[in-house]
C-alpha positions as CSV (number, residue, x, y, z in Angstrom):
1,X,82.7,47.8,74.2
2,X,83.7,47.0,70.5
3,X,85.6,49.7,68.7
4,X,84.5,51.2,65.7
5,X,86.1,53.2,63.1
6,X,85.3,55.8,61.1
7,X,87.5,56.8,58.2
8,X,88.4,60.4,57.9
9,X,86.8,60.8,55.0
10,X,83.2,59.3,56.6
11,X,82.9,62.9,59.6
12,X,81.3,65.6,58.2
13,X,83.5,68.9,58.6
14,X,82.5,70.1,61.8
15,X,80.1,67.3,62.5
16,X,81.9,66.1,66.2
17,X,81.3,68.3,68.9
18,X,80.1,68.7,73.0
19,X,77.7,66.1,72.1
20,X,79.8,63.4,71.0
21,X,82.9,64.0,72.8
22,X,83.0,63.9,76.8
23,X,85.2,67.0,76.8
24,X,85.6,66.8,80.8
25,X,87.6,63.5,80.3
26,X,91.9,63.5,80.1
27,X,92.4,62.6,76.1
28,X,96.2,61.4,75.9
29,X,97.9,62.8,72.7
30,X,101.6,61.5,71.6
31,X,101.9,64.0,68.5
32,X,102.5,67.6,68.9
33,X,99.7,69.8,69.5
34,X,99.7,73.1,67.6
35,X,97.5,75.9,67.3
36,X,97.3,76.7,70.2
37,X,98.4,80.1,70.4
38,X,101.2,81.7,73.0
39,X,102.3,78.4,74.9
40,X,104.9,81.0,77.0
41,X,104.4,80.1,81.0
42,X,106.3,79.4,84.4
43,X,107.8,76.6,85.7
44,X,108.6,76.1,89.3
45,X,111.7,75.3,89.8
46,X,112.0,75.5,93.4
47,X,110.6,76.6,96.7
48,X,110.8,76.7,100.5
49,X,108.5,77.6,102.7
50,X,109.2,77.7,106.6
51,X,108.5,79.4,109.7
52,X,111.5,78.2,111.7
53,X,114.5,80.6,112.0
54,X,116.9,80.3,108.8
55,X,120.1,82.7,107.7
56,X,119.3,82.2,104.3
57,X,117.3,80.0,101.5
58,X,119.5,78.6,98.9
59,X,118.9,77.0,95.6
60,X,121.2,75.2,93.1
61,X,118.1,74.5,90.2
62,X,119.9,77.0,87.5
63,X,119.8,75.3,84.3
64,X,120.6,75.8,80.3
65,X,117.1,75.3,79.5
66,X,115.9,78.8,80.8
67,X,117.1,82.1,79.9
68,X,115.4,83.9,82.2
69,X,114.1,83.5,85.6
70,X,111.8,84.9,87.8
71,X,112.8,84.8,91.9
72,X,109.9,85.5,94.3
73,X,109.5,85.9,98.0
74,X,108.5,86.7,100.8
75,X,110.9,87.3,104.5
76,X,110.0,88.0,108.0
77,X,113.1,89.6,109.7
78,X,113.9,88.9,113.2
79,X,112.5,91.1,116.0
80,X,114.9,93.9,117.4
81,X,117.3,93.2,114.7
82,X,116.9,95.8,111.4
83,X,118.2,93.8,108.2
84,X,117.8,93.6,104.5
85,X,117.6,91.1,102.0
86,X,121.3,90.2,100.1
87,X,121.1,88.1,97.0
88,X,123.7,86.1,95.7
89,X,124.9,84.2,92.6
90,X,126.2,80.4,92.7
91,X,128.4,78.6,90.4
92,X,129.4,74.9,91.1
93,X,127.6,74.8,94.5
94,X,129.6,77.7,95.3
95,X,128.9,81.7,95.9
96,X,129.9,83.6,93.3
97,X,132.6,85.9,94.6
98,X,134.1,89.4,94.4
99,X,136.9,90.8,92.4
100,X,138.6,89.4,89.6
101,X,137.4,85.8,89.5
102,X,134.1,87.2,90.4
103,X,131.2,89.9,90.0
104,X,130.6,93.4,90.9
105,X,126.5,94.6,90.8
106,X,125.9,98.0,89.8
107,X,122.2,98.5,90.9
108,X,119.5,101.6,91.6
109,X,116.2,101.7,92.5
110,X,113.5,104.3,93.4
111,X,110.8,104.5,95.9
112,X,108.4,106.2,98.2
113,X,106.2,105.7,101.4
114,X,102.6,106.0,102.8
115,X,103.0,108.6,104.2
116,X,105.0,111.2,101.4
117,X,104.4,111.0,97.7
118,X,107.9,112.1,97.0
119,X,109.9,109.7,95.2
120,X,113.5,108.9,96.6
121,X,116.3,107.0,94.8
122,X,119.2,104.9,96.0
123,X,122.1,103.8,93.8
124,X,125.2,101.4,94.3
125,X,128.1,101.7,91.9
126,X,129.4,97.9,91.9
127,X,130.2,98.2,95.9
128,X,129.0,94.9,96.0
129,X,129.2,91.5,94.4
130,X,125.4,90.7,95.8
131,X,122.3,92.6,94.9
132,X,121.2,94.2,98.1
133,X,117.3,94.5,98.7
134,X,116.3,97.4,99.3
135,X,119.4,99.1,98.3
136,X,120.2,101.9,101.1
137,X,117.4,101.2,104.0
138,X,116.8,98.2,106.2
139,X,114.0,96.0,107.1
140,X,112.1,97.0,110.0
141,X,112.8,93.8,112.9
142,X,110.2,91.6,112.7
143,X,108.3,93.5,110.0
144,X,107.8,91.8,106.3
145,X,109.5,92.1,103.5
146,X,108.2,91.0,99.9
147,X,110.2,90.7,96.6
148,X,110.5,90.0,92.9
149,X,113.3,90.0,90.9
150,X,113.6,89.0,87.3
151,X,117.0,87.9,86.0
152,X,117.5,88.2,81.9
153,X,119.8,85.5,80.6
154,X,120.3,84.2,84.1
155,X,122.6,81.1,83.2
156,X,125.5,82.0,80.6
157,X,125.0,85.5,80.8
158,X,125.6,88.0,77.4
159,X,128.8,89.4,76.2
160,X,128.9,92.8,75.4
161,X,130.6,94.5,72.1
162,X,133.1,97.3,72.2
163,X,131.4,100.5,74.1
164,X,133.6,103.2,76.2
165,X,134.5,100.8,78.2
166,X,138.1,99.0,78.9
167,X,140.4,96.8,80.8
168,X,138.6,94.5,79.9
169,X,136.3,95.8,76.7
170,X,134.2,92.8,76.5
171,X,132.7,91.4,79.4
172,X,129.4,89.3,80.9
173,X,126.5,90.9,81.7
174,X,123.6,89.6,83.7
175,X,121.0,92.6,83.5
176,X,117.5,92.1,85.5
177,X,115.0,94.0,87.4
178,X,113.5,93.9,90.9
179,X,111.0,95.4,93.6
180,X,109.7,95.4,96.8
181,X,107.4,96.2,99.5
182,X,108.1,96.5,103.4
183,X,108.4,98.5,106.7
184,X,111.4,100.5,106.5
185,X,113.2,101.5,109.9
186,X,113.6,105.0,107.7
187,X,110.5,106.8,109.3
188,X,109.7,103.6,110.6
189,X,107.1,104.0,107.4
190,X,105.4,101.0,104.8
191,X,107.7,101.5,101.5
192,X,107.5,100.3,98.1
193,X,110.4,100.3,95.3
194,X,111.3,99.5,92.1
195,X,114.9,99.2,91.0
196,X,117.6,97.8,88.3
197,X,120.5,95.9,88.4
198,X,123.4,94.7,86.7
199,X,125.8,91.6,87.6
200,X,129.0,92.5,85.8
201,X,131.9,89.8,85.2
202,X,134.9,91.6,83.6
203,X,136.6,88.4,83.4
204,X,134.3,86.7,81.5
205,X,135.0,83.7,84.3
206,X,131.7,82.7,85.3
207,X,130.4,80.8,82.5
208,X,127.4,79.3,84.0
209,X,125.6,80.3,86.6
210,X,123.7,77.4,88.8
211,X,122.0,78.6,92.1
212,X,120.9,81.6,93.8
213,X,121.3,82.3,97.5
214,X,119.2,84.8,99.3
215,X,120.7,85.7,102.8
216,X,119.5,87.7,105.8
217,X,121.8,91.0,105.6
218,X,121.7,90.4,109.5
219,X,120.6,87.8,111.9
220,X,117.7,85.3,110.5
221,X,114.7,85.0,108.9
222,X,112.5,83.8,110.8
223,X,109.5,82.8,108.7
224,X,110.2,82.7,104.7
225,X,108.3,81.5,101.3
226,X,110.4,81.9,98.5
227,X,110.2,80.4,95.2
228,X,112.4,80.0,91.8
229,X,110.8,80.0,88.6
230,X,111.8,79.2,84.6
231,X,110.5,81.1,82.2
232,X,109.6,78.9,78.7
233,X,109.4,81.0,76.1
């Protein structure tokens, strides 16, 4: 088909619409489209999806070009064997550890059940250097357990500035947010929780964090679907 042109100034405002332009077609563009209002969205970044026995699922897709990040799940445990869900950080391929060269997580959440309206609370006081889903209950043995948890500046973390705290004053913070729903052996009851958490570096030492790892407390999981996500902002 020949090509005709039209100059710019030849269209009448307005004048091209449904009727000229196939709009179900794919239009390739090589400028920058703007305009277009909120362009924020999630990218996967990883997932795994199995229903053969695993001891954890493992990711090392942390990058710079997120700040925050968006991990999402869901765990069967294994039968007879009561468990939980324990997240960890990765740095360099490798867990993120305890102690000086490593983190402690303050975290609390609260929750009820199906069958009480009362809400409960659970809190850890950097015990750990993982964040432990739920907090103070276990999974039910070959019950389900689903999870989100959102992690705020997930990569380099945030400093903070002089508060009442010392030895050391300033330190790295990775804040985020979490909840869940499963059987809990407590009651032997359905549950549901929200919760908080805080990865704290004192040390300032781990200056980039790569990968997640989320590990059976006990024994396996032994179906899974888990996914990592990027937010763009």
């Amino acid at each position: 088909m020949a090509l005709t042109q039209v100059l710019t100034g030849g269209i009448k405002a307005d004048a091209v619409d449904n009727t000229i332009l196939k709009l179900d077609d794919n239009f390739a563009f090589t400028g920058t489209v703007s305009g277009a209002g909120d362009t924020s969205h999630f990218v996967k970044l990883f997932s795994s999806i199995s229903n053969s026995a695993a001891s954890n699922v493992t990711t090392d897709t942390v990058t710079s070009s997120y700040s925050n990040y968006l991990l999402q799940g869901s765990v069967v445990a294994t039968d007879g064997q009561n468990s939980s869900i324990d997240i960890y950080l990765r740095a360099g391929g490798s867990d993120v550890s305890s102690g000086n060269t490593g983190v402690a997580v303050y975290q609390g959440e609260y929750f009820n059940r199906a069958a009480d309206a009362g809400v409960s609370g659970n809190v850890s006081n950097g015990d750990n250097h993982y964040l432990r889903i739920p907090e103070n209950q276990n999974i039910y043995g070959g019950s389900i357990m689903s999870f989100q948890v959102q992690f705020a500046v997930l990569y380099g973390g945030l400093v903070t500035g002089q508060t009442n705290l010392s030895n050391p004053v300033n330190r790295t913070i990775r804040n985020g947010w979490y909840n869940w729903s499963m059987q809990s052996v407590s009651s032997s009851d359905y549950y549901g929780a929200q919760g908080w958490f805080r990865f704290d570096n004192p040390n300032q030492n781990v200056s980039a964090v790569t990968g997640i790892k989320v590990n059976s407390g006990v024994s396996n999981f032994t179906k899974h679907n888990v996914a990592l996500y990027g937010y763009v902002e």
